[in-house]
C-alpha positions, -999 to 999 in steps of 0.1 A, spaced: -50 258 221 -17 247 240 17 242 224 13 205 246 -20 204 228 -8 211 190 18 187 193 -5 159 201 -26 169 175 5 165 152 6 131 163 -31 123 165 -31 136 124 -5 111 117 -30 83 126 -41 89 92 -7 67 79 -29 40 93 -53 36 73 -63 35 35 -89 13 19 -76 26 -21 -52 -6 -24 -47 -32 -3 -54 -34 33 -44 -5 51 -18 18 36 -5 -16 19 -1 -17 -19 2 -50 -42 7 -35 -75 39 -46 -83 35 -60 -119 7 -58 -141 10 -90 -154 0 -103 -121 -26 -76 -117 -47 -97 -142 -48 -130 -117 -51 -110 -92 -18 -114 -78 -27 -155 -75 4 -176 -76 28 -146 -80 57 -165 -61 56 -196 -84 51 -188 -118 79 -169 -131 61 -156 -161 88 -127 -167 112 -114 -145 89 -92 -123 88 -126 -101 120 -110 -84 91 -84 -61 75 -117 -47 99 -146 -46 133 -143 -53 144 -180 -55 119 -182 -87 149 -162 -109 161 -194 -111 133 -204 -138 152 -179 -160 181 -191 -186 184 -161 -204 189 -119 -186 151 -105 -188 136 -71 -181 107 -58 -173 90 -25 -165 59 -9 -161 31 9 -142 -2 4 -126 -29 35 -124 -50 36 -95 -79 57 -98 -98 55 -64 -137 65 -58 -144 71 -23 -171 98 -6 -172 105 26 -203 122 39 -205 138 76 -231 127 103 -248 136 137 -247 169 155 -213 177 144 -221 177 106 -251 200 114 -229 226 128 -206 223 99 -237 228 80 -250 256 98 -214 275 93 -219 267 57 -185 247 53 -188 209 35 -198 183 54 -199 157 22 -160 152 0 -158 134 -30 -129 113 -48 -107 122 -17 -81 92 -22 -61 107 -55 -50 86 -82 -18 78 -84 10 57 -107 27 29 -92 57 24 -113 80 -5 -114 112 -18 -129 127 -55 -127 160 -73 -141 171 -108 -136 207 -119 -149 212 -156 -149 253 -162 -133 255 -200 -140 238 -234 -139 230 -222 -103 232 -186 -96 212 -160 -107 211 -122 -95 184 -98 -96 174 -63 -90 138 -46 -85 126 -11 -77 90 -15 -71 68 -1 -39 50 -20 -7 31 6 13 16 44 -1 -15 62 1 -24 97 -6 -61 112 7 -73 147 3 -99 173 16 -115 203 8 -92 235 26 -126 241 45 -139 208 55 -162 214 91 -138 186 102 -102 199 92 -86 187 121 -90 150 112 -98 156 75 -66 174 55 -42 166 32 -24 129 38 2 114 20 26 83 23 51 74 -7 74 47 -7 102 30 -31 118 0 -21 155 -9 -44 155 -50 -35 186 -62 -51 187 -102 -50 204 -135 -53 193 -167 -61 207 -207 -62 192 -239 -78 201 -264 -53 185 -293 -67 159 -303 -98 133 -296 -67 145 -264 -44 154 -230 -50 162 -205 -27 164 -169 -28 173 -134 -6 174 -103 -15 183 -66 2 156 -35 8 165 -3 12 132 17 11 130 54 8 93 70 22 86 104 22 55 114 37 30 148 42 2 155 69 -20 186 67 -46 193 90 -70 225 92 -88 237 123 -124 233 109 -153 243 130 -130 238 159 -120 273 150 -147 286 167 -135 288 197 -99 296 191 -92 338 187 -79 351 150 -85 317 134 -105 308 105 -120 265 91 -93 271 65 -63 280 91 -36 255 91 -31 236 124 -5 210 114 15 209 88 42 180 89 67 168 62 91 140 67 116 113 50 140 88 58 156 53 48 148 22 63 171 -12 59 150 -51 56 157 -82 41 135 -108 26 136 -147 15 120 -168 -10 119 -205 -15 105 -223 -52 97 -261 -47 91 -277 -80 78 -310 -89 83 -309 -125 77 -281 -153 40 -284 -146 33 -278 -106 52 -254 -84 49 -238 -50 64 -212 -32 72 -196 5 84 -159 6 87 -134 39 99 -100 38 110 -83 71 95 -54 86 113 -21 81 117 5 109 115 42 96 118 76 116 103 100 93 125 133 102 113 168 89 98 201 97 64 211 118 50 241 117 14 256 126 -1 288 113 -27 285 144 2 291 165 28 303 145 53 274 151 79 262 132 103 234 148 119 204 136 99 171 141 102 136 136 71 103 137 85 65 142 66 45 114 71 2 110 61 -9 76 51 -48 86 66 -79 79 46 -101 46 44 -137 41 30 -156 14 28 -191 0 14 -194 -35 8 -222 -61 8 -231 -100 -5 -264 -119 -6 -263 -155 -35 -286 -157 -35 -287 -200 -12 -273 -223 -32 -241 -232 -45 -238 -192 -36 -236 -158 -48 -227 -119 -30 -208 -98 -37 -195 -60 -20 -178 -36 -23 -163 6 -7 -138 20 -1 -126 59 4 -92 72 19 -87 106 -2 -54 113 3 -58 147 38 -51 147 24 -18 138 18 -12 179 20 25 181 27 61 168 49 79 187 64 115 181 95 130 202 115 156 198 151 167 187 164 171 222 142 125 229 115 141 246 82 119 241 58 144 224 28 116 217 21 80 222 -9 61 209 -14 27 213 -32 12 177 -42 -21 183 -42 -37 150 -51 -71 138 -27 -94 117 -45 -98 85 -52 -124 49 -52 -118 15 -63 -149 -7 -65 -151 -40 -70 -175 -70 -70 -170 -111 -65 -185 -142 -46 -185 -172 -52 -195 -208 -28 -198 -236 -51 -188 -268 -22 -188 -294 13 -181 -299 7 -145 -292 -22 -143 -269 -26 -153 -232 -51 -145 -212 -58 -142 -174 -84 -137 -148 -89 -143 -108 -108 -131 -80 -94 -118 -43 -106 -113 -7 -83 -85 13 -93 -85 49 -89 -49 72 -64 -52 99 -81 -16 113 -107 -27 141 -139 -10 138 -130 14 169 -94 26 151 -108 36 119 -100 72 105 -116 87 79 -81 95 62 -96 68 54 -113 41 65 -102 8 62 -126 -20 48 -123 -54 37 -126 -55 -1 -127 -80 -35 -108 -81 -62 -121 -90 -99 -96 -87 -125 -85 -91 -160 -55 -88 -183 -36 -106 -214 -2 -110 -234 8 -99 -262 37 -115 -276 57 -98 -302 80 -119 -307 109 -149 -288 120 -117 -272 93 -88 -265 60 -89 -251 34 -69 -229 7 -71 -209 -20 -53 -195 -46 -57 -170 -76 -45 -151 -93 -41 -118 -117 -38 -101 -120 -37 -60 -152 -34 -45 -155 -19 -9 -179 -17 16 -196 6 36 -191 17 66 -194 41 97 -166 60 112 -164 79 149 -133 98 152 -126 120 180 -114 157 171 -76 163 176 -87 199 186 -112 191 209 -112 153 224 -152 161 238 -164 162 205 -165 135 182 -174 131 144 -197 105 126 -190 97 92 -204 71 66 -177 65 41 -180 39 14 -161 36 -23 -143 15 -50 -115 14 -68 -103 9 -105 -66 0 -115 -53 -7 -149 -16 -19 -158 7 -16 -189 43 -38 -184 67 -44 -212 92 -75 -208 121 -83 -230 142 -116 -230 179 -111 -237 
């Protein structure tokens, strides 16, 4: 195996960023609240239920009179197999190394923190530090397809401070700042490529990449109200342009070298709605866009601007829509519920088995508890059901031999969020 030939299967591991079907599509994640996690994120620009509004729409802090806080977590506990196929698997099984991997997305907790602090009649100012894009997939040390399976991780925190001014009765508008920190890990092993490469075992380390940086965006909101009763909203957040800097090395080949992968974390843009249809209910719905195809390539060079790897991904633009409910039982309990449709941007011929994206449902539930004027908290359940589906990845090691896969799972998130009104 080349030096050329590792450092394009650096790059052809970091496909894995790609694709994750554990949250939302792709590597995308929408837990940013768990009070919206029990509508199913429906209306999340236009309600303004507690301050957490600030990580969808900004120009909503204006439906605040009072400072409020609130901060939480969401747990996601994804079940995904993945189960090898074709002539490929049956040489993994003949070498006696696992062709079949359970649980391999790991749970994780998505933490979250939100404060909105009214200025005047008009102004209010906000700060969140909440999370837009992460995944984190793993596989056994000795998996027959180590050079595509491994050890993938992508972490993210975005700080979004934010202003807001009441124009009118009607219009609101909002902006707000992100400075997002990701840090992420590839780890790729040479399988039953190994084989045919001297001294080398399935469990030797091929790639081994860690990386961080800082990217910069910006993103706008916009509240339209017709009374107390029915709102609307219009949000975008920017894409953000990240070069993940860090260390390669390779046990394979006994390289270590500095190394760096250019990642763009797309642009979003929603519009949601709310109707308080009765006094104890209302509807609320929302859509959101995702400009995957800004995400056009992965590309690798090195310290001295020499192109290492290009790949061309080819993604779609996709939709998220949802719609929920909410029900005022009493003074201290509300309760919620909705249902949501997340569409794949990954076309069938660009899926990855680290992991495979798939189009998937939301059902969820979650409630209020109100201690009193000033505290209350809310929790809330999920459920996303995923599909199955089949996967043909070409080896990094070897591009004349390709792996099947059928990979197929669910997930299940729960939220806990306190708020407090100053």
């Amino acid at each position: 195996m080349s030096q050329k030939t590792l450092k394009l299967s650096l790059l052809a591991a970091s496909i894995a960023l790609a694709a994750g079907q554990v949250h939302s599509a792709a590597f995308q994640l929408a837990e940013q609240n768990a009070t919206g996690l029990g509508r199913a994120y429906s209306g999340e620009g236009a309600i303004g239920d507690n301050a957490s509004v600030l990580g969808r729409n900004p120009a909503a802090m204006t439906l605040f009179d009072s400072s409020a806080m609130s901060v939480g977590a969401v747990h996601v506990n994804p079940d995904i197999d993945v189960e090898g196929k074709g002539p490929t698997a049956q040489v993994g099984q003949a070498a006696g190394l696992p062709t079949h991997s359970e649980d391999i997305g790991d749970s994780a907790v998505v933490p979250f923190f939100y404060y909105v602090q009214p200025l005047n009649e008009q102004w209010t100012a906000g700060f969140g530090a909440f999370t837009n894009y992460g995944l984190s997939t793993s596989y056994q040390n000795n998996h027959y397809a180590g050079d595509v399976a491994g050890g993938t991780s992508l972490e993210t925190i975005n700080l979004n401070p934010s202003i807001a001014f009441k124009a009118n009765e009607h219009i609101s508008i909002g902006a707000g700042f992100n400075a997002v920190y990701a840090d992420a890990e590839i780890i790729r092993h040479t399988g039953i490529s190994s084989a045919g490469i001297p001294m080398s075992s399935p469990t030797t380390e091929a790639v081994n990449l860690k990386g961080d940086d800082w990217g910069y965006g910006w993103n706008l909101g916009l509240l339209l109200e017709a009374n107390d009763n029915n709102r609307w909203a219009l949000t975008y957040r920017s894409e953000v342009d990240l070069t993940l800097e860090g260390d390669f090395s390779s046990t394979l080949r006994g390289i270590k070298s500095p190394g760096s992968v250019d990642l763009t974390l797309p642009a979003i843009a929603e519009a949601s709605g709310f109707h308080q249809i009765q006094s104890d209910w209302a509807l609320h719905y929302g859509i959101m866009w995702t400009e995957w195809s800004s995400f056009k390539e992965l590309k690798a060079v090195s310290p001295q601007g020499v192109e290492l790897f290009q790949k061309d991904e080819g993604f779609d633009n996709s939709w998220r829509i949802s719609a929920g409910a909410t029900h005022q039982l009493n003074d201290q309990w509300t309760l919620r519920g909705g249902i949501a449709y997340d569409q794949s941007p990954v076309p069938e011929d660009a899926r990855s088995i680290s992991i495979p994206d798939v189009d998937r449902t939301w059902y969820t539930l979650g409630a209020t508890y109100t201690y009193n004027q000033n505290l209350s908290f809310d929790a809330a359940f999920a459920f996303l059901d995923g599909e199955k589906v089949s996967v043909v990845e070409e080896s990094a090691i070897n591009p004349a031999m390709d792996y099947e896969f059928e990979s197929g799972g669910d997930a299940y998130l729960l939220g806990l969020q306190m708020n407090y009104a100053f």
